[in-house]
N, C-alpha and C positions, 0 to 999 in steps of 0.2 A: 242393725248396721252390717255391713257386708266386709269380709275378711276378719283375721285374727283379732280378738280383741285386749293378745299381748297378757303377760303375768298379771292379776288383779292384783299385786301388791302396788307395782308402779302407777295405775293410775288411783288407787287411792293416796297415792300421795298428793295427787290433786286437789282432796278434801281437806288435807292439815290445815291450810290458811283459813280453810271455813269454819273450824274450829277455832283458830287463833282470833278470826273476827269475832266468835258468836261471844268468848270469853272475853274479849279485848272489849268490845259494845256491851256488856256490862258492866266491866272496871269504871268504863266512860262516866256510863249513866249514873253510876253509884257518885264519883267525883262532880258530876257537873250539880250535882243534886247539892252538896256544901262549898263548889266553889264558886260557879256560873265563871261566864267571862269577865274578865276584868275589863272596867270601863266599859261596859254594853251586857248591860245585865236584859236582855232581853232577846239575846241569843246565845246556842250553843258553843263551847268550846272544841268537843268533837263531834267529828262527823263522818260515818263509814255506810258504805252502800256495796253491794255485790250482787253481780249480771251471772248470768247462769245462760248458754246459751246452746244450741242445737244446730247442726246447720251443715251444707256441703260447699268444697272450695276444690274449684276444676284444676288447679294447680297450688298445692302446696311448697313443693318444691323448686317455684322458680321456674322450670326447665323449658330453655330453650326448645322454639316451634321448627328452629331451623334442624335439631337432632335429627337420628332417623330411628330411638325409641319412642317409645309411644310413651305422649303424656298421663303424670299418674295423677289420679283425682281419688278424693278422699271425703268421706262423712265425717264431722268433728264434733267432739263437745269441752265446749270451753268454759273455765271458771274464771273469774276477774273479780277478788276484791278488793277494797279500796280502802286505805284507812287517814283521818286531815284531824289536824287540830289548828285551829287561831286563839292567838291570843291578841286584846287589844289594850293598851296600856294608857295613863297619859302622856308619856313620852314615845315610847316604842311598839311598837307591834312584832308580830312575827306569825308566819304561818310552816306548817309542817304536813307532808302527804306522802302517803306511801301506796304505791297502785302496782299489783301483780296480776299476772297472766299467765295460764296453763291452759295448753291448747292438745289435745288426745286425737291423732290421725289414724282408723283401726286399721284402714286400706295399706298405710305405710308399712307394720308390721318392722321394723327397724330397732335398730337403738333410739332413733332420735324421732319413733311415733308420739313423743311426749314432748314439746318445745315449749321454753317459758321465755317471759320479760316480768322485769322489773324494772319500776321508775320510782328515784325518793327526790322530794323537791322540797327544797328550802329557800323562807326567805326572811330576813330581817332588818325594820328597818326602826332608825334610831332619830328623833327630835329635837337636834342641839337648841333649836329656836326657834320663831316663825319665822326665821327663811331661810334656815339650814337643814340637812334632811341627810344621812349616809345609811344606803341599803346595798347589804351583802346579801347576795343569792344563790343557788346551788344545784345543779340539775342533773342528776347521774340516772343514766339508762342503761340495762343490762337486756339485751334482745337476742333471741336465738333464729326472729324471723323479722326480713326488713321493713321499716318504715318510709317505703318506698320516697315516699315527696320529702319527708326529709332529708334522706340521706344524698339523694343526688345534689343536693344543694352544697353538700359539705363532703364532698369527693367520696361517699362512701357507696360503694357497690351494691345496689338494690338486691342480693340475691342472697339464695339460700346455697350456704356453701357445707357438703357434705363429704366427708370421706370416710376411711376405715375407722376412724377414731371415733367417729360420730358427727356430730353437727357443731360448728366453728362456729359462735359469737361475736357479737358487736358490744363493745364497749365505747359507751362515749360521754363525758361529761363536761360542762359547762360550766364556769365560775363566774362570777364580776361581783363585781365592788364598783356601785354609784354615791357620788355627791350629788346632790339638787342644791343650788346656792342660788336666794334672789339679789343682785346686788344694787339696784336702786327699785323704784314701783315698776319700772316696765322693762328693766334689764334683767335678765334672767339667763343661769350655766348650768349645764349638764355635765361631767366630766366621767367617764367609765371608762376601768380596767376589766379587760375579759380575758379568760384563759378558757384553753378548750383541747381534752386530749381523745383521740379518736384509738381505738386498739381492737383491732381485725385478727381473728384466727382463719387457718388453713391458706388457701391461695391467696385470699384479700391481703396479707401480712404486708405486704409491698408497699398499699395505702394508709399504714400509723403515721400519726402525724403529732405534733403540738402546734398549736396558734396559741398566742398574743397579740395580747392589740390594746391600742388605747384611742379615745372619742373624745370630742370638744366638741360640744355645740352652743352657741349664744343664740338666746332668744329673745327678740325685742319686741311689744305688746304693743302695734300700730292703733290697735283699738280694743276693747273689750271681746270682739270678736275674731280679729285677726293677730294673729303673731308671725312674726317675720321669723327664720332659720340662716344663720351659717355655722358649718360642720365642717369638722376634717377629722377625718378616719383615717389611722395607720393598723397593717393587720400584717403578721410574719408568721408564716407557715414554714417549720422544720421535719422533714421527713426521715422515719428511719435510715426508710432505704433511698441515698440522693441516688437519683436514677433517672433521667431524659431529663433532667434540669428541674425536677420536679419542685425545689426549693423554690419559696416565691417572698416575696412581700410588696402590698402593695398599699399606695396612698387614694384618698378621695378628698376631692374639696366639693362642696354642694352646697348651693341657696336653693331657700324655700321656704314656703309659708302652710301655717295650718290656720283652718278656717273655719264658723262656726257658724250657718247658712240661717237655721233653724237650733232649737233645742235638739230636736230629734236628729238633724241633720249636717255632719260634720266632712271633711277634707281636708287632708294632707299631699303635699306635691312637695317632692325634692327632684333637683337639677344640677350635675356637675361635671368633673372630668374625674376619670378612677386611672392611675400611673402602677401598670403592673411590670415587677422586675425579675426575671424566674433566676437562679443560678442553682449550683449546686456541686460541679463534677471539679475534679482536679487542676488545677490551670496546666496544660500543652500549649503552649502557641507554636508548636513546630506543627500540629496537624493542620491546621488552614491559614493562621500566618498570628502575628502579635497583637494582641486585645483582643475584642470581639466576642464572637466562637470560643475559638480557640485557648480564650482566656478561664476558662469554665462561668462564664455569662453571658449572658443574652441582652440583645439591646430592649430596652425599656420600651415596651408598650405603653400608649397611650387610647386609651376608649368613654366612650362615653357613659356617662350614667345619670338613672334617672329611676325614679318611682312615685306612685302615685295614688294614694288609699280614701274612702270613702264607704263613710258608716251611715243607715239610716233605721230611726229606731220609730217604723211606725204604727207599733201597738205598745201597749206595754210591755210585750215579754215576747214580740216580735220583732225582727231585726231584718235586712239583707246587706252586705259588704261585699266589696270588692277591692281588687288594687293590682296593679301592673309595675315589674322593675322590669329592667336590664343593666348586667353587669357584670363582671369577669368573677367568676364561682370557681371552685376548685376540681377538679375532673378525676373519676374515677379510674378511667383508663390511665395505661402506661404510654402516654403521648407526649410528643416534645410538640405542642401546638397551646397557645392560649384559650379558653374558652369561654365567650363571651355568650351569657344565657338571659332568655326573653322571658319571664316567669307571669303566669297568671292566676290570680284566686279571684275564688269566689265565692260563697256563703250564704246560703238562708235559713232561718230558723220561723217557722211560725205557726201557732198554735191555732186550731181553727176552734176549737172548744178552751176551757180554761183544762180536759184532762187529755184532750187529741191532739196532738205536734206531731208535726215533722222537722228533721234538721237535714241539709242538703250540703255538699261541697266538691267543686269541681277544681282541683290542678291540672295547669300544661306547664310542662318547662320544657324548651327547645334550647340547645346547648350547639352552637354552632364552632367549631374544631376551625383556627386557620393556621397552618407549619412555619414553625418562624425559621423554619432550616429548609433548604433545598434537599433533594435525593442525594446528590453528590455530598453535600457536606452531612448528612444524614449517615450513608455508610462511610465517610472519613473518619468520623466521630465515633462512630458504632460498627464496627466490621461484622457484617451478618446480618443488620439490624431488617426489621422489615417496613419498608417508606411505606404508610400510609396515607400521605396527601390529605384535603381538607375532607374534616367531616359534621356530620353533627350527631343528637344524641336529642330524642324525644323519650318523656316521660309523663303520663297520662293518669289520673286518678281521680275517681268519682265514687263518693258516697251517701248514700239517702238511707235514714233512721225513722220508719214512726212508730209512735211512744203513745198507751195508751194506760192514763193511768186509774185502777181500778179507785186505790187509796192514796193519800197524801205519803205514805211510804211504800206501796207495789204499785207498779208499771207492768205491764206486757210489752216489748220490741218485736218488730222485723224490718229489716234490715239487706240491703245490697251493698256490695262494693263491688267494683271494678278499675283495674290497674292495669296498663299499656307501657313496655317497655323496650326501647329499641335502642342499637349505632349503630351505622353506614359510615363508611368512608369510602374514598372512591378509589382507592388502590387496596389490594389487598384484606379484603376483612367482609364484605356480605354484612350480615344483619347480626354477628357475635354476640351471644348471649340476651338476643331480644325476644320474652316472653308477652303470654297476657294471662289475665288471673281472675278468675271472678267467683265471689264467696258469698251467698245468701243465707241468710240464718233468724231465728224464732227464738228468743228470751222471756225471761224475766226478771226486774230488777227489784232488787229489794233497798231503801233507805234507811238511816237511822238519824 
């Protein structure tokens, strides 16, 4: 590897969790040996796997193409292990996962040549009867590097944010609490509370936020094959910092139905209107007149929304998916504009041997920016502020995995990514902070 390769104490800290697994995967195996699963004695209770991986990634750091440093590109070796347990009961279930990431840049030479994530996921769910069901879940993510297609979705800054301190993290974790209630044979509720706290160091700090939100959905069973949807979604975003009206909440009403073509072959389509309300700032009505503006709110938008998914599963252990929304997302920038985003997946897994697979996936989200304020009422509101006018905001991501596996527990991988990230607006701003990123890399995975 080329450049420093930094104190060997620090990256042997990378090995502690591989010790923690090798120990942890025999406590496992010692317990599963006297307890098995409960209710399914014919599977394991835990399950822990760890990728080892080798590889170079043309931009580690995010950095914009528009600079006029040169981009820094880096060799890396990454550890990833993983640790799950299920349980299945006759009433309850529950599962437990714990997935780390330590990532070693020798090229960086920094404080922050060492970047890690952590993700712990929980879930559990309870059997009051055959047609009652309440499952709490729980998704905390600790990243020092971003997951780009997520976080645009959820107004969080795709980049790696660096300074003298070191390297700024992404906190973000997810809650809910679901009912499943059947109320006659073909009536059927969903009802879920979500909470969701987003917490940004260094520049990002502007975009912490909390959401809430609550879901109803009825589902009525037209036929064994089809089921009909009506939905309404409320969701309230509170920002640390209210700043450009950044405060929002908004409603959705949607029909739709899910559909069941083939065994193999399934669809979902939802259709509605989403009512987005931004406010946030002080009430002045002496700056442009009474209510309005001037009130610290914004007149309620109205847009449309819609999504549309589709599974087909035509081998065994073969699959391809897809699915298309559109609808007002939360924006990472410091913009007093709505942004209403076009969002695309897509998905293949398929194995050409029962030990050769590939797994494939391609995201676009386009985020199109339109100002619910004029220039003028723009620097009324904001003395100095800079009008940016309408914009949008694409975000691009593709990655292809093949997996060859020697034994039912070692794999060999390699592995591409590539990730496209840009915003334009037509006044004022160029291409600010729009990179591209592409990382290849050679593994091996181990199972337990």
């Amino acid at each position: 590897m080329e450049g420093n390769a930094g104190p060997p104490g620090r990256f042997l800290g990378l090995l502690a969790p591989i010790w923690f697994l090798a120990l942890f995967g025999f406590c496992a195996s010692a317990i599963a040996q006297i307890q098995g699963s409960a209710g399914d004695s014919g599977s394991k209770p835990f399950t822990a796997t760890v990728a080892i991986r080798e590889g170079y990634d043309s931009n580690p750091l995010t950095q914009s193409y528009q600079t006029s440093q040169d981009i820094q590109s880096s060799t890396y070796t990454s550890i990833q292990p993983s640790l799950g347990y299920n349980y299945i009961g006759l009433q309850a279930d529950a599962a437990l996962r714990y997935d780390f990431s330590g990532t070693y840049y020798p090229s960086i030479n920094q404080s922050y040549d060492i970047q890690y994530a952590q993700t712990v996921t929980g879930r559990y769910t309870y059997q009051f009867d055959p047609r009652t069901s309440l499952t709490a879940a729980n998704n905390f993510l600790y990243t020092e590097q971003p997951q780009t297609a997520q976080f645009v979705q959820q107004g969080i800054s795709p980049l790696v944010q660096t300074n003298a301190a070191g390297i700024s993290s992404t906190i973000n974790n997810l809650a809910t609490l679901e009912l499943d209630y059947r109320v006659t044979d073909r009536l059927s509720m969903i009802t879920r509370w979500n909470n969701t706290v987003v917490s940004q160091g260094g520049n990002s700090g502007s975009g912490n936020y909390m959401n809430n939100g609550a879901f109803q959905q009825f589902r009525l069973d037209f036929t064994p094959e089809t089921v009909g949807t009506f939905s309404f979604d409320y969701q309230i975003y509170d920002y640390t910092s209210d700043i450009a009206y950044r405060d929002n909440q908004q409603a959705s009403f949607s029909i739709g139905a899910d559909h069941t073509f083939l065994p193999e072959l399934f669809f979902s389509g939802r259709a509605g209107i989403q009512l987005n309300d931004n406010y946030g700032l002080t009430d002045n009505p002496s700056v442009i007149g009474a209510g309005g503006m001037g009130s610290g709110e914004l007149e309620i938008g109205a847009n449309p929304f819609a999504s549309i998914s589709s599974t087909w599963n035509y081998e065994q252990k073969s699959f391809v998916s897809g699915g298309f929304s559109m609808q007002v997302q939360q924006s990472n920038l410091n913009t007093i504009s709505d942004s209403l985003a076009y969002t695309l997946n897509l998905s293949w897994d398929h194995y050409f041997t029962d030990k050769f697979s590939v797994i494939q996936s391609f995201f676009i989200n386009l985020a199109e920016f339109t100002p619910q304020l004029t220039q003028e009422q723009t620097q009324s509101l904001f003395p100095g502020a800079t009008y940016q006018g309408s914009g949008q905001q694409t975000t691009v991501t593709y990655q292809c995995k093949f997996a060859y596996a020697f034994f039912p527990y070692l794999s060999a991988e390699l592995g591409w990514s590539y990730t496209s990230y840009g915003n334009y607006f037509d006044l004022n701003n160029g291409n600010g902070g729009s990179f591209t990123r592409n990382q290849v890399y050679i593994g091996l995975r181990g199972t337990y």
